[in-house]
C-alpha positions in Angstrom: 93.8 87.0 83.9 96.3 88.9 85.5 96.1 89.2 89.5 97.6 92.0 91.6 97.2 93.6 94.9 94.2 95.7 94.7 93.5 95.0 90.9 95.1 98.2 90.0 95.5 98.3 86.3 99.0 100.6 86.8 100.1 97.5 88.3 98.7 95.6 85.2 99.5 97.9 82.1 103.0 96.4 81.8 101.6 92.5 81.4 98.5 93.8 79.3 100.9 96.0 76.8 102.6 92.1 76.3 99.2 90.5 75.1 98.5 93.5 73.0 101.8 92.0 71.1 101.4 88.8 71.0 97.6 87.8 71.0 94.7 90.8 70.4 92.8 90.6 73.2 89.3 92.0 72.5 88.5 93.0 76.3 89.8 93.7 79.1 87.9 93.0 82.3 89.1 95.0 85.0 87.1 93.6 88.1 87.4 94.6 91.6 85.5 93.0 94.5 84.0 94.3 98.0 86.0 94.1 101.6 89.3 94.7 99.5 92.6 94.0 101.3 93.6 97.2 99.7 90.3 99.6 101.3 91.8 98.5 104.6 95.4 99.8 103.5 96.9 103.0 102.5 100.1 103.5 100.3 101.6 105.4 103.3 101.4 103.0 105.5 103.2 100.6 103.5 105.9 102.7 102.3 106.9 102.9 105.7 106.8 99.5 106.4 108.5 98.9 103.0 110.8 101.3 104.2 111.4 99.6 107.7 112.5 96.5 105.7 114.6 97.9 102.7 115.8 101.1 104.2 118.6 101.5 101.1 115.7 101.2 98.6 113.5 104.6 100.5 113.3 106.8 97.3 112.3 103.8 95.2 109.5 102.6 97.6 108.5 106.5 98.3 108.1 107.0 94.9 105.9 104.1 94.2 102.2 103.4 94.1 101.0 100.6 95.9 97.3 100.2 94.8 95.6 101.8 97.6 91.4 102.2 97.1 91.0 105.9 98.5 86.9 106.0 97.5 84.0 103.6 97.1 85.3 100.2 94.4 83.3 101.7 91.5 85.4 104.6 91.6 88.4 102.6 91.6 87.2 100.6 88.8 86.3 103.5 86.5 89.8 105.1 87.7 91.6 101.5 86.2 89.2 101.6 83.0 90.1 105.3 82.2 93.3 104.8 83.1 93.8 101.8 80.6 91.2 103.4 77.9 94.1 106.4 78.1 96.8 104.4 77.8 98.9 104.5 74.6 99.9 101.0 75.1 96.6 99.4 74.6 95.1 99.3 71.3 92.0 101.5 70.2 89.7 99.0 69.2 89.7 96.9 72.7 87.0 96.9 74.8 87.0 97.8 78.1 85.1 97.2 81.0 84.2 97.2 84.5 83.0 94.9 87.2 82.2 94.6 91.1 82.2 91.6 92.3 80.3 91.1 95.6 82.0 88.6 98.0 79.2 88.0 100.3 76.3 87.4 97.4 78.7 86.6 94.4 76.8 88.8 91.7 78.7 90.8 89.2 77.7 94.3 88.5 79.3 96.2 85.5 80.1 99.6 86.5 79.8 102.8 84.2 82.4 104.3 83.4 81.1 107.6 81.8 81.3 109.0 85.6 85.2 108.8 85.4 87.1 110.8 87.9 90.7 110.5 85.7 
């Protein structure tokens, strides 16, 4: 499992790329859940207070992506799942797929991701 702010798989791809050395893994889940911290947040707003706290490290933090859900957490989950599908770091035959996770119910839905905006 490997847990970041937002569940952004850009945030992921470097840990993932590891496994895909050491161990096949045969999926990838890539799971997001409802009332993310990260649908409350937006990359702009924390560059600047990233900015506010490391001043000397501005082009750094301005050129960085903090994980920010712009749409709806399907679309977000079938971003991450083309994204990592795309990537030349992951191996061809893994399978990859999507989830919502509801916080208030607990069910898991697996979200399509033939509707991919990437």
């Amino acid at each position: 499992m490997v847990r970041n702010a937002g569940g952004r798989a850009f945030d992921a791809i470097r840990t993932l790329s590891v496994l895909q050395t050491i161990g096949a893994p045969g999926t990838i889940v890539v799971m997001h859940h409802t009332d993310c911290g990260m649908t409350h947040f937006h990359d702009a707003d924390i560059k600047k207070a990233l900015v506010e706290i490391a001043p000397n490290e501005k082009s750094s933090i301005e050129a960085s992506r903090f994980g920010e859900i712009k749409n709806s957490i399907e679309e977000s989950i079938r971003e991450d799942v083309a994204l990592l599908k795309a990537s030349p770091l992951i191996k061809d035959d893994t399978q990859i797929i999507g989830l919502a996770y509801d916080t208030a119910t607990g069910a898991l839905t697996e979200v399509d991701d033939s509707k991919s905006a990437l």
